[in-house]
N, C-alpha and C positions, 0 to 999 in steps of 0.2 A: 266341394267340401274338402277331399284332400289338399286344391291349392290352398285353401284357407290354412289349412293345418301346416303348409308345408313354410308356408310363411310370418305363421305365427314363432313356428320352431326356427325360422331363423331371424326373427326381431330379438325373440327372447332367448335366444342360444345358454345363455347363462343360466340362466332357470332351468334345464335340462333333465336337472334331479328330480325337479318337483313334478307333478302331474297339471299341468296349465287345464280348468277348466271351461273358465270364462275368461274375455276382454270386453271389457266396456269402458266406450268411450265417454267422458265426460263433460269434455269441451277442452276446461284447462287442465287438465289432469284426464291420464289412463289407469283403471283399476282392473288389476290381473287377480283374476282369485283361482286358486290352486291347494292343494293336499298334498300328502308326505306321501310316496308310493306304500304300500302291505308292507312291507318289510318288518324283518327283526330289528331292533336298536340295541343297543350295549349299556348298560348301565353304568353312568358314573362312576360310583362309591365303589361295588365289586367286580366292575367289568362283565357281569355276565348276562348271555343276550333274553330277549326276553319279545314277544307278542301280544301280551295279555295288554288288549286293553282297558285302559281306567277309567281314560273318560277322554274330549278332546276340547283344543283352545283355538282361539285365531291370533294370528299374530301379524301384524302391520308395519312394512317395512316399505323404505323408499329402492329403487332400483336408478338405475342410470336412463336418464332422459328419453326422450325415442320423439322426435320432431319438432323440437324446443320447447316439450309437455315433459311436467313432472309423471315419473311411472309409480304408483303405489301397487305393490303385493301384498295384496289377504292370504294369508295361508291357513287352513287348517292343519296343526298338529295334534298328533296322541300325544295321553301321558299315560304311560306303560308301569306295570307293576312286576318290580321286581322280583324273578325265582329264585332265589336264594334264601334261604331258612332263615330265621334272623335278622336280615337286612333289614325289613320291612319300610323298604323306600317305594314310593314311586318317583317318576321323574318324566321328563318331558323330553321326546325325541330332539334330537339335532341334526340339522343337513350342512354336514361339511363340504366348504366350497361356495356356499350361499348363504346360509344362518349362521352365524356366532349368537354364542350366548349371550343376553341383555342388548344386543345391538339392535338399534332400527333403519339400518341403512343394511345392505346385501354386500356382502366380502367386495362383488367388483367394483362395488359405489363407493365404498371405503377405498378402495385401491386409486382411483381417480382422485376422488379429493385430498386426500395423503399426497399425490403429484402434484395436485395446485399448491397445499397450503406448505408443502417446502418450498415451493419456490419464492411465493408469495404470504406466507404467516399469515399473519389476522386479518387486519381491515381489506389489505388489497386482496387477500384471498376469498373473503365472505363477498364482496365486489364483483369479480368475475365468474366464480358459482352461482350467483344470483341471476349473471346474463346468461349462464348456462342451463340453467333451470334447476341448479341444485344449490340452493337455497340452504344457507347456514349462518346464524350469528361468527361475529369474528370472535366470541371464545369459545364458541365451539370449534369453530375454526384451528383454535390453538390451542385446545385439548386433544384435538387431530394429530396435528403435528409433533407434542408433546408424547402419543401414545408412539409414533414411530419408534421403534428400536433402535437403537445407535449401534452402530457397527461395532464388533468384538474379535481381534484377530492377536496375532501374534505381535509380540514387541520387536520392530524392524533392529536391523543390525545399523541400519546407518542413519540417524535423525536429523531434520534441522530443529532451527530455536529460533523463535524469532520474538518480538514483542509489538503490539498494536494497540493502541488507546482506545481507553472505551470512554474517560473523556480527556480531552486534551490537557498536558499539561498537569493533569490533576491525579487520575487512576487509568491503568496501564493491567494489561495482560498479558500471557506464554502462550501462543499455538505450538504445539510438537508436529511435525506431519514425517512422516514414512519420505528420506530425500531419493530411493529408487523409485517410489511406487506413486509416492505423490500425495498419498493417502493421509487425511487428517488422523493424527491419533490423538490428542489430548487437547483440551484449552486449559489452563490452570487460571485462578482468579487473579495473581497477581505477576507483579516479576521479579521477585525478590528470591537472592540465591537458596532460603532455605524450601522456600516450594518448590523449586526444578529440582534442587538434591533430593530433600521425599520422595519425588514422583521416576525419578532416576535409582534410588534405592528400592522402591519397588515393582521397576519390573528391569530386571535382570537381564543382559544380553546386548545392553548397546556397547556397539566397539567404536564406531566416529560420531562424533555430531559436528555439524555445521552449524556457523552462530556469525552475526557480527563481533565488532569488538567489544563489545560490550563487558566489564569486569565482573561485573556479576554474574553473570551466567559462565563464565569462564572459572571463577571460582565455585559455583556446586556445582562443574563438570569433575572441576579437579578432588573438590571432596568424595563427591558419590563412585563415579567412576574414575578413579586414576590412570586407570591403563586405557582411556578411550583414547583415539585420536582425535585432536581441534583444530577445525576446518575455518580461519578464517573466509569471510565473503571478500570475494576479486570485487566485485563491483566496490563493495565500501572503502577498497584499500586503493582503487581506480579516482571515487570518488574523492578522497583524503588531496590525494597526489595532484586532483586537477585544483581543489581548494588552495594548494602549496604552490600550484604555478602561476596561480592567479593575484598572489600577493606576489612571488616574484616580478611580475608583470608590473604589475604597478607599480614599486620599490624604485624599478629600473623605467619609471615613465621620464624621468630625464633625458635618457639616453636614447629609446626608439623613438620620440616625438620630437627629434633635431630633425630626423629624415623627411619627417610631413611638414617641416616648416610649420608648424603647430605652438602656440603657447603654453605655458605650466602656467598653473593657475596662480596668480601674484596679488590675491588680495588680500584682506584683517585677518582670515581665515588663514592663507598661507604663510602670513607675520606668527600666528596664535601657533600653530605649531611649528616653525622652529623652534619659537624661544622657548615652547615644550621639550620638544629635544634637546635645546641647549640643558635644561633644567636637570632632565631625566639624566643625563649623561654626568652632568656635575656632582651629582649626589651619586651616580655607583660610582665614579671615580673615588669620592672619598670614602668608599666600602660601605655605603648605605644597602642595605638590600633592599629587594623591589616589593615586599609591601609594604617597609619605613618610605619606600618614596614615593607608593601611593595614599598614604597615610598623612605624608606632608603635603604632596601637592594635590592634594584632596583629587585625585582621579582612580577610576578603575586599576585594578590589579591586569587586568587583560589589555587594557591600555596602557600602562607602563611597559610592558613586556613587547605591546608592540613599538614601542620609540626606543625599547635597549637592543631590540635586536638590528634597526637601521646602524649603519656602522657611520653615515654619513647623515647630514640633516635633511640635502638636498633629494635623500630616497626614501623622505615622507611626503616631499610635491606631488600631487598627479595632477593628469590631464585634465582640466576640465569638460563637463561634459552636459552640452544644452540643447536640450528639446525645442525644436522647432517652433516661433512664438508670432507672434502678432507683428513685429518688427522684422523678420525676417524678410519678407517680399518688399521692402524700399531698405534693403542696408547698403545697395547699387547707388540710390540716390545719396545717403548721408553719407559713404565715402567720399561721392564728387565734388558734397556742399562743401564737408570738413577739411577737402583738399585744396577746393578755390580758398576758402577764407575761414582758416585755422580759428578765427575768431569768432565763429558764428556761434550764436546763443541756445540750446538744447529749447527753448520755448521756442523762437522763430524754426528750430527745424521741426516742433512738433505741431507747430500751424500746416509748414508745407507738405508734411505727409498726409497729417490729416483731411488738407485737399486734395491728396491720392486716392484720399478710402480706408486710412489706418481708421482706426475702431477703439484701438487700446486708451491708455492714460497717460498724463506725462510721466508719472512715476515709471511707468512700463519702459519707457525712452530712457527716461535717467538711468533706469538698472543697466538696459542693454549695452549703453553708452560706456559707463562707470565697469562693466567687465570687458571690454575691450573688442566686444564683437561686432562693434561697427567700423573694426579699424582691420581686422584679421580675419580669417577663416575658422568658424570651429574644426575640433580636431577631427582629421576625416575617418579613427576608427576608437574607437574606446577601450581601454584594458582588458575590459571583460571578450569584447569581438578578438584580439589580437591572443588571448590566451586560450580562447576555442578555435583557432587558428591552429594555435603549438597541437593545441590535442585531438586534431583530428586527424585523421589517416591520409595519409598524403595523396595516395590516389585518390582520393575524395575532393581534393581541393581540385576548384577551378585554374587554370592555367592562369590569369591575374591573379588570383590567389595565391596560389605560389612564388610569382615574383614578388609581391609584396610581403610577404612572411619570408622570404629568401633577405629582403632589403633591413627587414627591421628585426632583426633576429643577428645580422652584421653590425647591428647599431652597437657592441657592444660586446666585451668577451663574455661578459657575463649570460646576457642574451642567448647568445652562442650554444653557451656551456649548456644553458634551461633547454634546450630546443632538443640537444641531441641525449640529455639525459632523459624527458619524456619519452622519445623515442624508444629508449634502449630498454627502459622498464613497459611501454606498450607489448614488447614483445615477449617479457617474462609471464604476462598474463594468460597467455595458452600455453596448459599444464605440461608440461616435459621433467623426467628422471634429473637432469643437469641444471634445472632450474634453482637449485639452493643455494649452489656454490655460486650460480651468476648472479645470484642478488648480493651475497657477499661484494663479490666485487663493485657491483653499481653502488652496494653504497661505499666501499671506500673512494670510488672514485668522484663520487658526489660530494663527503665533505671535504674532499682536497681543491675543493673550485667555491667560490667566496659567492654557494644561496642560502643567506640565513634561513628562510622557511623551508624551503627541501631538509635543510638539516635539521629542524625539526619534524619532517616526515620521517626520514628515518629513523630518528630516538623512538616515535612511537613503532613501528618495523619490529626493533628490538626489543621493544618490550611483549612484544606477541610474536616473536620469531617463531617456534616450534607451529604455532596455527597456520602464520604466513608462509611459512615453510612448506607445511602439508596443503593449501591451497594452490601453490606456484608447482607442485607436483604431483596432485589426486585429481583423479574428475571430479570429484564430489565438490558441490558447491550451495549455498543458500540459496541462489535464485528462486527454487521452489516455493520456499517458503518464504519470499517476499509478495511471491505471485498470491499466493493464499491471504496474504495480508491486504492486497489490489481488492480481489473479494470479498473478503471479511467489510470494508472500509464498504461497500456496495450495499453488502444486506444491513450494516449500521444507519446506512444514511436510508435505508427502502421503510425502515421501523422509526424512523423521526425518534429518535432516543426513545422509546416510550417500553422498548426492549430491557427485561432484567439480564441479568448474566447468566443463570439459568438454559430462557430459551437464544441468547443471541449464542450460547456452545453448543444447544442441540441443531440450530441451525447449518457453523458451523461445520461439524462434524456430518452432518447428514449433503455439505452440498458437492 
């Protein structure tokens, strides 16, 4: 008998308070029934204690699992009548630790499910309780999760800001999170400057925040708190710069793509824009400005701006760039045929492939033919590879790596010039005191050398200098709070939209 007992009191350790009197087993279910020890209880309303009892109730509550079986507790409680003159309450004992009041689940059964359904919310939450044998609809599930408390702490000294879509494109929200601690502190509904200033005017004490570039949030930092300091994000000012190398790259595919014996592309296409350029060039010449000349020649404003900033026509050409196709395993053969007998007829060479095993159509031939790739090599690296080239860390590159970015990078002073200014700014990215005045420098020395889109990186530099500034020389950075947006995007897509804004902040904040 005592191992019975001794083992009952460690299945049901939680129950401890109570006086366990029976277990019975039911099959699918275990029914523990148990009593409130003698005790005094405390009354409510006056707090004072009291043993009189009034009468007594049973109350049924679920407990946490025990063998992949649901546990039900019956308990007998008193309801006690209060000594105090006056009161004339009774009320009904409570065992803290085990009973909450109106609850039918036991504090540590609550404690568990509150673990699943933050991680997992409604459906996927009421899903794996059910395999657990704790059996809940998904809104109760997410009156669960809803009853959690959201954390309440002090307003950090140092914030990020960040902004994440709730739907694309369309509605957009603010996470605030704590950037030493990590800690989410706010979601706001929108991202519009006058909600971050509110939410920044009322609570008092931040001295930095970290933010992309974003104007609006730079404007209610500078209304609500003026004396904060603004931490541009390295990454997005990293980002900006590789976007700037990547158009100089191409600008300049003239000039690296002599060294691969590679073609520019010379077809209707590469006729159609020059005589864009030519266009675009002729109207600012006569002091047109550039939405009169996207106005006349019925093109984008972003497309004008990119044919005024080429200075030449020939650095709107790029390289061509062709995906591996049905024609490619006999282009061996249609050089040999086109070389015996320059006259031969694109239908007779699409007979004799087609007695190889070609698949494709003659249209397919025509095109291939008609761009000139059965006459040449496609290019052997594309703008975009050649400009994650520039920006990668040189010890990272492979030894033919290196010589080949050594070779096309001499294609060209300009070249030249992009290769060692990436450089020079990779290295202002790890924060140092002396970092302010070396950007100074990198950018004069940047627009005395002929990259139109670097010199448009810089303009934008200068217009967020003091952020960039405090970036190239604080530790503090956004990255936290882009990580938090990584997740945010996680628990978005776990709730199939079907999340109000509501519970995707209590989620949020609680993860």
């Amino acid at each position: 008998m005592e191992d019975v007992n001794r083992l009952v009191q460690a299945v049901f350790s939680g129950l401890s308070p109570l006086v366990i009197e029976d277990v019975v087993d039911e099959g699918e279910r275990i029914v523990v029934r148990a009593r409130t020890p003698q005790d005094t209880a405390v009354c409510p309303v006056c707090g004072a204690s009291s043993g009189r009892v009034h009468g007594y109730h049973w109350r049924t509550v679920a407990d946490v699992p025990v063998d992949g079986r649901r546990v039900v507790v019956r308990v007998r409680v008193r309801r006690l009548v209060c000594p105090t003159r006056g009161c004339h309450h009774t009320f009904r004992e409570q065992v803290p630790g085990v009973l909450e009041r109106y609850q039918r689940r036991t504090v540590r059964l609550n404690r568990q499910v509150k673990a699943v359904v933050k991680e997992l919310a409604g459906r996927a939450g009421s899903r794996l309780l059910a395999i657990l044998a704790m059996g809940l609809s998904r809104h109760t599930a997410l009156r669960a999760l809803l009853r959690i408390p959201l954390p309440t702490g002090r307003t950090p000294r140092v914030i990020g800001v960040d902004d994440f879509a709730l739907r694309r494109r369309h509605r957009y929200a603010t996470v605030v999170i704590d950037a030493e601690t990590h800690e989410r502190i706010e979601v706001l509904p929108d991202r519009t400057a006058d909600t971050l200033e509110a939410w920044l005017r009322e609570h008092p004490g931040v001295e930095v925040v970290c933010r992309d570039g974003s104007a609006t949030y730079a404007e209610a930092i500078r209304r609500a708190v003026p004396d904060a300091v603004q931490v541009a994000d390295r990454w997005h000012l990293w980002h900006n710069l590789c976007e700037a190398t990547l158009s100089e790259v191409k600008a300049h595919s003239s000039c690296w793509v002599t060294v691969l014996d590679a073609p520019i592309y010379d077809g209707p296409r590469a006729q159609t824009t020059l005589e864009r350029w030519h266009q675009v060039h002729d109207l600012l010449d006569q002091g047109v400005g550039l939405l009169e000349c996207a106005r006349r020649l019925q093109l984008a404003l972003n497309t004008v701006k990119r044919y005024a900033r080429a200075d030449r026509p020939e650095r709107m050409l790029r390289v061509p760039k062709y995906r591996a196709g049905l024609v490619d395993p006999y282009r061996e053969h249609l050089r040999k045929r086109r070389a015996e007998d320059p006259g031969v007829g694109v239908k007779h060479l699409f007979e004799e492939i087609k007695a190889l095993g070609f698949t494709g159509c003659l249209n397919r031939l025509h095109k291939y033919i008609n761009q000139g790739r059965a006459d040449a090599d496609r290019s052997h690296i594309s703008p975009r590879r050649l400009a994650r080239m520039i920006l990668t860390r040189p010890g990272n590159l492979k030894p033919e790596h290196r010589d080949l970015l050594a070779r096309l990078t001499a294609a060209c002073p300009e070249m030249t010039q992009l290769a060692a200014a990436v450089g020079r700014f990779a290295a202002l990215l790890t924060p140092q005191p002396g970092n302010a005045d070396r950007l100074s420098l990198w950018i004069v020395q940047v627009r005395a050398v002929d990259l139109p889109h670097l010199h448009a990186f810089t303009r934008g530099l200068e217009r967020d200098r003091d952020a960039v500034n405090a970036a190239l020389t604080l530790p503090y950075s956004n990255g936290p709070t882009e990580g938090v947006n990584t997740k945010t995007k996680r628990i978005a897509r776990q709730m199939h939209g079907r999340a109000g804004f509501t519970l995707l902040r209590h989620r949020i904040l609680l993860a």
